[in-house]
C-alpha positions as CSV (number, residue, x, y, z in Angstrom):
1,X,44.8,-27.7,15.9
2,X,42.8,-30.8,17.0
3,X,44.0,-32.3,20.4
4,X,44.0,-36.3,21.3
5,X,41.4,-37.1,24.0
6,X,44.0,-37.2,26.6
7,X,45.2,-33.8,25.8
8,X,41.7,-32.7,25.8
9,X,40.8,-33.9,29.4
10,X,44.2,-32.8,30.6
11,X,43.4,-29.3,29.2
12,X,40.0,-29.4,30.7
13,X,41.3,-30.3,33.8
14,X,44.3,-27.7,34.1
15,X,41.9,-24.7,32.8
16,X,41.2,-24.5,36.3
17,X,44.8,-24.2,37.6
18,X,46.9,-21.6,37.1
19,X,47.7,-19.5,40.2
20,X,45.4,-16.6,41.0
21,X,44.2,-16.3,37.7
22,X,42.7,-19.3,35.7
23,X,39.6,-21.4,36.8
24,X,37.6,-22.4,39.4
25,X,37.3,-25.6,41.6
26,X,34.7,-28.4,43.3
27,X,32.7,-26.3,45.8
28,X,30.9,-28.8,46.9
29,X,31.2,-32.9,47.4
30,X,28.9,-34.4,45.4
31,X,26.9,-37.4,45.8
32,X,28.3,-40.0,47.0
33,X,31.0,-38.4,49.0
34,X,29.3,-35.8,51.6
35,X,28.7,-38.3,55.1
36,X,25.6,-36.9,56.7
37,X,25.2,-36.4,60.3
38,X,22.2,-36.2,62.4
39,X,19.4,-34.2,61.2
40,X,21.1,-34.4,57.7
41,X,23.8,-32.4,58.6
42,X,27.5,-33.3,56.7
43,X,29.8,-34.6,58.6
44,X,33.3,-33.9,59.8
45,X,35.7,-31.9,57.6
46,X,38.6,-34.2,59.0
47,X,38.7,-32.0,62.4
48,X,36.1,-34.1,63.6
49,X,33.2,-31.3,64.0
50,X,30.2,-31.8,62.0
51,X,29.5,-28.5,59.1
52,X,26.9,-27.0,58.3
53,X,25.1,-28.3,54.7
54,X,27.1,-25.7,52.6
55,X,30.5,-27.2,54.7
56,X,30.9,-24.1,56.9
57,X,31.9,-23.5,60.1
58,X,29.2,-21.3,62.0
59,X,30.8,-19.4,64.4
60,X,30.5,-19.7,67.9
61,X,28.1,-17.6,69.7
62,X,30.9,-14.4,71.2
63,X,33.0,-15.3,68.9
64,X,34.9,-11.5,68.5
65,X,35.9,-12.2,65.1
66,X,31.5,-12.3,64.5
67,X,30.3,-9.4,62.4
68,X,28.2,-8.0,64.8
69,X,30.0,-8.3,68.0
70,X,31.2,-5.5,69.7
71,X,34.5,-4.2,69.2
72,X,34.9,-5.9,66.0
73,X,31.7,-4.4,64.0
74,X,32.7,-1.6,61.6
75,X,29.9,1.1,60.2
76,X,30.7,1.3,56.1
77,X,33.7,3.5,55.1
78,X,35.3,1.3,58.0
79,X,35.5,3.2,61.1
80,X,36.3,0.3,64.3
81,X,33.9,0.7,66.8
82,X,36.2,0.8,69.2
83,X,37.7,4.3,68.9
84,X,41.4,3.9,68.6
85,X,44.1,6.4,67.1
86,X,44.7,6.4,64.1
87,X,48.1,4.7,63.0
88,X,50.8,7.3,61.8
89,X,53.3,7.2,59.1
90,X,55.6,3.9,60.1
91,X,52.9,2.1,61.9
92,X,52.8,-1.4,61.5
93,X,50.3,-1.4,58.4
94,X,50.5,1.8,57.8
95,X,52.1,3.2,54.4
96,X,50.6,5.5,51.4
97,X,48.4,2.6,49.2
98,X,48.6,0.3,52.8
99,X,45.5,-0.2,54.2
100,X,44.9,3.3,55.5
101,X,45.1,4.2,59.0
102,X,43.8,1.2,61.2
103,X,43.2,1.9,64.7
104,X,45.7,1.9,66.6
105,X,46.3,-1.5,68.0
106,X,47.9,-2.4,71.7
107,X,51.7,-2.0,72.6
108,X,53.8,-5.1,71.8
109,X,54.7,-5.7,75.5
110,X,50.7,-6.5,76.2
111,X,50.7,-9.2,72.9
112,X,51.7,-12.5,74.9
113,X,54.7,-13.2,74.2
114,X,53.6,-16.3,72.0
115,X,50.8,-17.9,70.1
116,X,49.4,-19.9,67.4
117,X,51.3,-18.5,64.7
118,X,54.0,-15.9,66.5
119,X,56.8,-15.9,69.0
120,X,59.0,-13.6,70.9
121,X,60.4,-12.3,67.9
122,X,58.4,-13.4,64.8
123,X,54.7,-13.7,63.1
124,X,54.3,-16.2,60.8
125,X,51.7,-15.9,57.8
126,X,51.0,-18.5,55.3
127,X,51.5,-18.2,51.3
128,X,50.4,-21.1,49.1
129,X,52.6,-21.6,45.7
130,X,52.1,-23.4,42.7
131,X,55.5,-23.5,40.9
132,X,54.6,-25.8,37.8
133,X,52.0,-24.2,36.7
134,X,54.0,-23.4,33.6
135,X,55.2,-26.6,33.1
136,X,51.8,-28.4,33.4
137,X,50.4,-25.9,31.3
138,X,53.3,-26.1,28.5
139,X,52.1,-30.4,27.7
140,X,49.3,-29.7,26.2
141,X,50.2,-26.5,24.2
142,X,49.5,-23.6,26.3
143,X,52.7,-20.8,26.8
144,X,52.4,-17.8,28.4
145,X,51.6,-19.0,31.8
146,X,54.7,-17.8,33.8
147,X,53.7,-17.1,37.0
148,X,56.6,-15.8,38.1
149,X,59.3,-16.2,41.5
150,X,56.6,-17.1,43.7
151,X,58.0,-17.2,46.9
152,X,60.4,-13.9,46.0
153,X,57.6,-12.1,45.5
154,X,56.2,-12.8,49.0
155,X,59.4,-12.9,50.7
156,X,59.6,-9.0,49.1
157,X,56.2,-7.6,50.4
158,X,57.3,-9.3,53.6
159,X,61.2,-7.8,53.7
160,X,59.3,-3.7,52.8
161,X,56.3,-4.6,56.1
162,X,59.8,-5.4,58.3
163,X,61.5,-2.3,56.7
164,X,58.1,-0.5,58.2
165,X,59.0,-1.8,61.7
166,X,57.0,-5.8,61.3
167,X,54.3,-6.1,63.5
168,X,53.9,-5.3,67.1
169,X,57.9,-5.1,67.2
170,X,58.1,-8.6,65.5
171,X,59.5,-9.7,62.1
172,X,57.3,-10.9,59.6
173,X,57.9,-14.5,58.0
174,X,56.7,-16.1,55.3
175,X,55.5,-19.4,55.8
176,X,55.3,-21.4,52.3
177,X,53.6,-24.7,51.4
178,X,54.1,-25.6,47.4
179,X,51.3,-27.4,45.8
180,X,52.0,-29.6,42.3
181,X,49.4,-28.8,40.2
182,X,48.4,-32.5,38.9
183,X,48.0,-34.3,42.0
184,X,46.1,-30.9,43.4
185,X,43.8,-31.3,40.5
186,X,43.1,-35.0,40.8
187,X,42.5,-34.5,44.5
188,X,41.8,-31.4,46.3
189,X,39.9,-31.6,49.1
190,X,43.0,-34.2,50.2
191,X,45.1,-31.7,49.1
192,X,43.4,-28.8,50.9
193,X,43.1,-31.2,54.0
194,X,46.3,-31.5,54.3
195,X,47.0,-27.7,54.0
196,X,44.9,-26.6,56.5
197,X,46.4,-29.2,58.8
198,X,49.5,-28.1,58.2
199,X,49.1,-24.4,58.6
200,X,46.5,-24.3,61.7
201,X,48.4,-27.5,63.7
202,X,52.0,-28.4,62.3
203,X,53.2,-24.6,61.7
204,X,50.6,-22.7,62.7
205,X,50.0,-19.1,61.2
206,X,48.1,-16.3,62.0
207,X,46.9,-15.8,58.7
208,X,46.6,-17.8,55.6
209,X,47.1,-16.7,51.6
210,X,45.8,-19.3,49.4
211,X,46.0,-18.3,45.6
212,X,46.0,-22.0,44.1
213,X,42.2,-22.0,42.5
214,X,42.3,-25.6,42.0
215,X,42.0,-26.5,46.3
216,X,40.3,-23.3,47.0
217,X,36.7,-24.9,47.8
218,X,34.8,-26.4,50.9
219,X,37.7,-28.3,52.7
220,X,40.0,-25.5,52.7
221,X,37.5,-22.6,53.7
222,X,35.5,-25.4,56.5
223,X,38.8,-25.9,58.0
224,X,40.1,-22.9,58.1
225,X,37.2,-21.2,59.5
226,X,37.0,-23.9,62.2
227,X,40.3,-23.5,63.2
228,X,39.1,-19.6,63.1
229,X,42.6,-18.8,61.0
230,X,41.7,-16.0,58.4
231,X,42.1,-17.0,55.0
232,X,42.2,-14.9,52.3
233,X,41.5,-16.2,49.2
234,X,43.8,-15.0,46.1
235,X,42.0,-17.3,43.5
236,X,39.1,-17.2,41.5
237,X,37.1,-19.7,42.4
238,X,33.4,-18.8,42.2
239,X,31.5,-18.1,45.4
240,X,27.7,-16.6,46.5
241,X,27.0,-14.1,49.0
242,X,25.5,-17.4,50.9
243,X,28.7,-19.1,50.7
244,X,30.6,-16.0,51.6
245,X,28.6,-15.7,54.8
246,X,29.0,-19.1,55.6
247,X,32.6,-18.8,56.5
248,X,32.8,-14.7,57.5
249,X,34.7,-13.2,58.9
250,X,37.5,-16.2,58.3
251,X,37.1,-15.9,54.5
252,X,38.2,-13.2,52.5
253,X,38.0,-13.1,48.5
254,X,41.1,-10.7,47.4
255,X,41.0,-11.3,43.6
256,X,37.2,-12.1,42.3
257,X,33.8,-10.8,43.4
258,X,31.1,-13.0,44.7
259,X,28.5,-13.1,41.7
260,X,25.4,-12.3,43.7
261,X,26.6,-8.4,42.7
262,X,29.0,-9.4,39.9
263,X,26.0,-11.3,38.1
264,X,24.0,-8.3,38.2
265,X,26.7,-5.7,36.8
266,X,28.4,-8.3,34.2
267,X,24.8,-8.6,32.5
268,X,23.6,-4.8,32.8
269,X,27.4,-4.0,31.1
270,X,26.1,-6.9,28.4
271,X,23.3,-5.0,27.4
272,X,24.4,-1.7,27.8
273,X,27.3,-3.0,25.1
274,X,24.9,-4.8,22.9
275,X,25.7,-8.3,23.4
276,X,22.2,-9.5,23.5
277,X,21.6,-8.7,19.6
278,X,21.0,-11.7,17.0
279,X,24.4,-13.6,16.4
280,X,25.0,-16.3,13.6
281,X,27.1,-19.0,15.3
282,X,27.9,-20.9,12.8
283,X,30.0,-17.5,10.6
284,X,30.6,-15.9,14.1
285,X,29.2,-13.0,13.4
286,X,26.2,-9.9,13.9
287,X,22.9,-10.8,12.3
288,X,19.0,-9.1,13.4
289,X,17.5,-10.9,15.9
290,X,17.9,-11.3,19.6
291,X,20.6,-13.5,21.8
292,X,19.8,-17.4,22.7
293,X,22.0,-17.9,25.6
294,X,23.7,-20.6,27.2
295,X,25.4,-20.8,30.4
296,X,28.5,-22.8,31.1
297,X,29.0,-23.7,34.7
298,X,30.3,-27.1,36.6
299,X,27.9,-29.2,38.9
300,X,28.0,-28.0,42.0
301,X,25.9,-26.2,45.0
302,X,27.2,-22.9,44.6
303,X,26.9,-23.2,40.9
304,X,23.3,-23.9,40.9
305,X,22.3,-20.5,42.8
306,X,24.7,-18.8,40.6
307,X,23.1,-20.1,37.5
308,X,20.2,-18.5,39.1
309,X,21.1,-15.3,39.6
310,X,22.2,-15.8,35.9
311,X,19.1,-16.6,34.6
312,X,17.1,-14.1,36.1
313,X,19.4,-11.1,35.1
314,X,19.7,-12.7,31.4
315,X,15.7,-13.3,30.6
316,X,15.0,-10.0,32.3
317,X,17.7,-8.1,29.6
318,X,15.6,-9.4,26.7
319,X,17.3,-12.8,26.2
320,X,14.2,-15.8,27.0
321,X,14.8,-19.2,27.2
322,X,18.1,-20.1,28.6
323,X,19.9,-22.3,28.0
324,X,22.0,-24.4,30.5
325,X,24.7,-26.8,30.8
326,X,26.5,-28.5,33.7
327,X,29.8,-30.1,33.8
328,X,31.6,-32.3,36.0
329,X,35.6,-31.2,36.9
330,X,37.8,-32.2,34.4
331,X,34.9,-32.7,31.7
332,X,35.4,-32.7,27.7
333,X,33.5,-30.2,26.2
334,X,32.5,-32.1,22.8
335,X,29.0,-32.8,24.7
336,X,28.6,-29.1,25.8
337,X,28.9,-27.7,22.0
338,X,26.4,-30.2,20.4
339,X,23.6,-29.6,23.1
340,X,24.1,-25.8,22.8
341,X,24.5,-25.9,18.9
342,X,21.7,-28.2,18.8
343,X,19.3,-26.3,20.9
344,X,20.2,-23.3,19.3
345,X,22.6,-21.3,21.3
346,X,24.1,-17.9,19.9
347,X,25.6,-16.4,23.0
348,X,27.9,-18.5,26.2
349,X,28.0,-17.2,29.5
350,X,31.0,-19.1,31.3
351,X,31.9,-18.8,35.1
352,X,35.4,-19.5,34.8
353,X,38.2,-20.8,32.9
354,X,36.9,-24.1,31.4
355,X,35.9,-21.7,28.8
356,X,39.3,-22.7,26.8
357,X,38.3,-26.4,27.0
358,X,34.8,-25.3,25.2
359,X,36.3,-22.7,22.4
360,X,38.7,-25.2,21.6
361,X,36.0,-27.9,20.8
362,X,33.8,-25.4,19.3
363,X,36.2,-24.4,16.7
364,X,36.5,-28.2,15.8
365,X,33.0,-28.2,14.8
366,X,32.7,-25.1,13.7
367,X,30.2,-23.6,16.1
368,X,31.4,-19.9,16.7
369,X,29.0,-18.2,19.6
370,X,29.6,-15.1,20.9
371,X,30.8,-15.0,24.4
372,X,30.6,-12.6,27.6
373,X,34.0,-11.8,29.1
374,X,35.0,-11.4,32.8
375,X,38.4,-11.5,35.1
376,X,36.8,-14.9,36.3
377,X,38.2,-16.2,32.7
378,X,41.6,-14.5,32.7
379,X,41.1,-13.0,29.4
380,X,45.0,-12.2,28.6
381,X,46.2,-14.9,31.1
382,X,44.5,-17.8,29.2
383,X,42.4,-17.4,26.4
384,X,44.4,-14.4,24.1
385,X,46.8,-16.2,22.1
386,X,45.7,-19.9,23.0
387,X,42.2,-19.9,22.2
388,X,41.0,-19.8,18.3
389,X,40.9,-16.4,17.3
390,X,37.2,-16.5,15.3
391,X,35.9,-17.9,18.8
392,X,37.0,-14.6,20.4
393,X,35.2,-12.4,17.5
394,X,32.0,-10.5,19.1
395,X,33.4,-11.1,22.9
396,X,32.5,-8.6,24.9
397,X,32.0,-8.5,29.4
398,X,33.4,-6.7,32.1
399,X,36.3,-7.1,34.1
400,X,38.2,-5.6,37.0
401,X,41.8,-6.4,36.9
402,X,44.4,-5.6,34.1
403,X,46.8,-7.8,35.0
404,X,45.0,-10.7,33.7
405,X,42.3,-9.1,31.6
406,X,44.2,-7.3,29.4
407,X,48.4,-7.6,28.3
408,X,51.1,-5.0,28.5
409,X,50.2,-2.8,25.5
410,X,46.7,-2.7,26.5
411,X,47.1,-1.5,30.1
412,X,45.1,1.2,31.6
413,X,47.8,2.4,33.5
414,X,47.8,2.1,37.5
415,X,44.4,1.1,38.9
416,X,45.5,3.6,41.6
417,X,47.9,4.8,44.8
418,X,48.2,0.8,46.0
419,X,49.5,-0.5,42.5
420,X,51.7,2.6,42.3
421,X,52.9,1.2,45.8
422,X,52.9,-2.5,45.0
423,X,55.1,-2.0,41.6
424,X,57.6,-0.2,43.9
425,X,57.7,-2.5,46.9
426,X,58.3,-5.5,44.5
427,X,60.8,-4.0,41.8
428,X,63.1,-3.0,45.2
429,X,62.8,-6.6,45.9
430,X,63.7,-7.8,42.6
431,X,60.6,-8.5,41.1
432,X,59.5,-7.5,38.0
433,X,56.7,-8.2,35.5
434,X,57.3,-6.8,32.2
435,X,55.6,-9.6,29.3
436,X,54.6,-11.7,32.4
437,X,50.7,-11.2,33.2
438,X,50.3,-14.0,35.4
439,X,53.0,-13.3,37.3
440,X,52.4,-9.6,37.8
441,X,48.9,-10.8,38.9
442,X,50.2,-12.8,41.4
443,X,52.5,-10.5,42.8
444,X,49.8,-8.2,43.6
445,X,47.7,-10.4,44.8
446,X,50.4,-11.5,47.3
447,X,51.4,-7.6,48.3
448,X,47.4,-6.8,48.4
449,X,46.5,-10.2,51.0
450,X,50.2,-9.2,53.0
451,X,49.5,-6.2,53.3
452,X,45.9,-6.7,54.2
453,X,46.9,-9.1,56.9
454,X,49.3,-6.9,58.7
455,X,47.1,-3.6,59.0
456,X,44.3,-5.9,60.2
457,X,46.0,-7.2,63.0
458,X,46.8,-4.1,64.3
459,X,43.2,-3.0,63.5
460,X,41.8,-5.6,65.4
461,X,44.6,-5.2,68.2
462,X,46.2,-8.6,68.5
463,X,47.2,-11.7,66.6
464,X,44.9,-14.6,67.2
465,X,42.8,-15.4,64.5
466,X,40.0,-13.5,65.6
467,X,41.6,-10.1,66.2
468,X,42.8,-10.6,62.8
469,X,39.6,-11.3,61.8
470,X,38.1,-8.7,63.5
471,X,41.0,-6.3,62.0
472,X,39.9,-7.0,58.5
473,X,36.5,-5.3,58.6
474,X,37.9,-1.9,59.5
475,X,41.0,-2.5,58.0
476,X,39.7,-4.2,54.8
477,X,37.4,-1.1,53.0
478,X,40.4,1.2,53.6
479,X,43.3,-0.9,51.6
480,X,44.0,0.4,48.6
481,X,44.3,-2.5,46.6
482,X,46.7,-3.0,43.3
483,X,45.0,-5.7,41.5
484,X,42.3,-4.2,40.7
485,X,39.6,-1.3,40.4
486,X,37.9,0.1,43.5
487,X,37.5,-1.6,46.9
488,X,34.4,-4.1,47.4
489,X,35.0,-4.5,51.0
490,X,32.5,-3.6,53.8
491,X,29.7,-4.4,55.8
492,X,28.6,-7.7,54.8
493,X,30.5,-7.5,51.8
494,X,34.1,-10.2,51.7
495,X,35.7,-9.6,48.6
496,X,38.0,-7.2,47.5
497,X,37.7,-5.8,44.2
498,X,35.4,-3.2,44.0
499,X,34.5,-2.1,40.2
500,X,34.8,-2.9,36.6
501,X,35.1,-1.6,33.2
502,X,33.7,-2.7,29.8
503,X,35.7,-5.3,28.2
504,X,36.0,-6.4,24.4
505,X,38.3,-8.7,21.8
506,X,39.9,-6.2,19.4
507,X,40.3,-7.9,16.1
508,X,42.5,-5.5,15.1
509,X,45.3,-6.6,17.3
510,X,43.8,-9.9,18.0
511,X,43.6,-8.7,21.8
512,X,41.4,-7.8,24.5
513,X,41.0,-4.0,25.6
514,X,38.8,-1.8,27.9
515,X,36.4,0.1,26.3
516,X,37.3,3.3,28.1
517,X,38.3,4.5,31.3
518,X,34.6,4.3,33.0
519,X,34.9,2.2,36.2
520,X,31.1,0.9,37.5
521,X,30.9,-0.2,41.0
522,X,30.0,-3.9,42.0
């Protein structure tokens, strides 16, 4: 059905907002808005230090929390350098899909007995929710989008890590900020301002879990990092390895890849599939020839080298020429469909989930491409059932987490030993996820980053934000994560999900499926 204008720019707009698993966000001010210091450099990030030009936050030389410092470096498989015991059964992080056995970490009685983020008795660790994300989504047509008891999920991860004795003899508490989904999408570097203010000065935390995409950019991860709090980042907003390394250790990706090795995978899993044959976009369907492509992606730094490392992988799988165009947040996609239908696009490659905003404009002028799927777009989440279902015809990609790539009939079964444990730790504290993607998604998000958190601090033998920091390298490549295939986590590498499988719409049950059980590592 054809949507009024202000339908259609709501819709563009909210395509990037549902929690953990729809969209992407501004990583970057654009002109106009980014102060520079001297020698060019931006200026403050409302702290009052100046940031580097991509808005981090270099750490400061001895920082322990730095990659290669001692005591905090890790060799891969994630062995700390600093030679403790292992943790047994019971031990604060411990636990069979937890995040293995993390050295073992001081007594209680040496931790002082407070700190930014803990007291005598408690640690605090932040959780972001979005709570209307259904509702926004619901006034302009799209159901679905239940993403669930927020703050019960996090309060039940939290209640089984105190059941396993808390953390350094210290209850764990949840510290929640809500965030409405409009007024974060018509401002979110206020928004994520304000967040980070609140969670590093007003209650401070020792960690903070942020899976609301839509703030999820520069402010939040500058901030953060300068305030050297960990944040983990449970959305999927797109980041570079450049980027990434900007803000390590303080910024963790727990539910997306950064593209520099997603790019590469997503298009050798294209051609290995056939996507880069002829398509005829006006039917929508197989003809001879090869692929024109197009790549969808907002204006942005971090878009810009990601387009590259598109390009590159595309024109060197047989597909010349592409194709590229660039979007402002919130953007009608009416003048995206007639420059790739007039230039002769067949195929669309889109970074996240403005995708919907596009399909649903394409179908209104009949321009049918064929389009390569990943988690970034929340297949199930988002597009099955609310997008046009001759847009989806020929879509094929790769993703790496069922519980927004695929729906309940369709799932693989556990990804492994940390889903088996998340589903358990969450039904015995009332949550459960049957017909509810989004919610399951963001439940295991929330036990993943949680449980992350935890066993990193007593990896990293303390709980200032460095130590936790320092935790997550060892800690991190050993958790065994439930929202998704594998473990991407190591040296260098600050994102969590570690492999994918091929991806496809089924017209036979209007649906998306994996195309087997082979994983393929990012």
């Amino acid at each position: 059905m054809r949507r009024n204008r202000m339908s259609a720019c709501l819709l563009a707009l909210l395509a990037t907002a549902a929690v953990t698993a729809c969209g992407s966000t501004v990583q970057s001010a654009g002109p106009g808005t980014t102060s520079l210091g001297a020698g060019g450099v931006p200026g403050g990030d409302g702290l009052g230090a100046p940031r580097a030009v991509d808005g981090s936050a270099p750490l400061a030389a001895g920082d322990p929390a730095a990659p290669t410092t001692a005591g905090g470096a890790v060799v891969p498989g994630g062995s700390a350098t600093s030679g403790g015991t292992a943790a047994g059964p019971g031990a604060p992080g411990a636990g069979a899909g937890g995040a293995g056995a993390p050295a073992a970490g001081p007594a209680a009685a040496s931790i002082p007995e407070t700190g930014p983020g803990w007291d005598k008795s408690t640690v605090y660790i932040g959780v972001a929710t979005q709570k209307d994300v259904q509702q926004a989504f619901e006034t302009v047509g799209v159901n679905g989008l239940n993403a669930g008891d927020q703050e019960g999920t996090a309060k039940a991860v939290a209640a089984e890590l105190n059941r396993r004795g808390g953390l350094f003899g210290r209850k764990v508490q949840i510290v929640f900020r809500d965030h409405a989904t409009i007024a974060t999408a018509q401002d979110p570097s206020s928004t994520a301002q304000a967040t980070c203010t609140y969670f590093t000065q007003d209650r401070p935390v020792i960690a903070f879990l942020n899976p609301v995409t839509l703030m999820d950019g520069a402010a939040l991860r500058s901030c953060f990092a300068k305030a050297r709090v960990p944040l983990l980042s449970a959305s999927v907003a797109s980041l570079d390895q450049k980027a990434a390394q900007a803000y390590a250790p303080y910024l963790i990706t727990s539910v997306a890849p950064t593209w520099d090795p997603f790019a590469a995978v997503l298009v050798s899993r294209l051609k290995a599939q056939g996507y880069f044959g002829g398509w005829n976009a006006s039917t929508g369907e197989a003809v001879p020839g090869t692929a024109k492509v197009g790549i969808l992606i907002k204006t942005d730094e971090i878009s810009s080298r990601i387009v590259d490392l598109l390009r590159k992988r595309v024109e060197a799988a047989g597909a010349p020429g592409v194709e590229v165009y660039s979007f402002k947040e919130g953007a009608e996609m009416s003048s995206a469909v007639l420059q790739f239908r007039g230039r002769g696009v067949t195929h669309v490659i889109s970074t996240d989930g403005a995708l919907l905003g596009f399909m649903l404009a394409a179908e209104d002028q009949g321009y049918r491409p064929r389009y390569a799927l990943s988690s970034f777009l929340t297949p199930a989440a988002l597009l099955e059932g609310t997008a046009p279902p001759r847009q989806l015809i020929g879509s094929i990609g790769a993703g790496w987490s069922p519980s927004v790539d695929v729906t309940d009939a369709r799932d693989p079964g556990d990804t492994g030993p940390g889903e088996t444990e998340c589903k358990a730790i969450l039904k015995k504290g009332g949550q459960t996820f049957e017909g509810k993607r989004l919610a399951e998604a963001v439940g295991y998000a929330f036990c993943d980053g949680l449980r992350l958190i935890v066993s990193s601090a007593v990896a990293g033998g303390g709980l200032t934000g460095p130590q936790v920091a320092a935790g997550m390298q060892s800690a991190g490549p050993r958790l065994q994560s439930s929202f998704g295939f594998g473990n991407g986590l190591g040296q260098g590498r600050f994102f969590l999900p570690g492999a994918v499988r091929d991806l496809a719409y089924d017209t036979r049950c209007r649906c998306f499926a994996y195309q087997g059980k082979a994983s393929y590592p990012l």
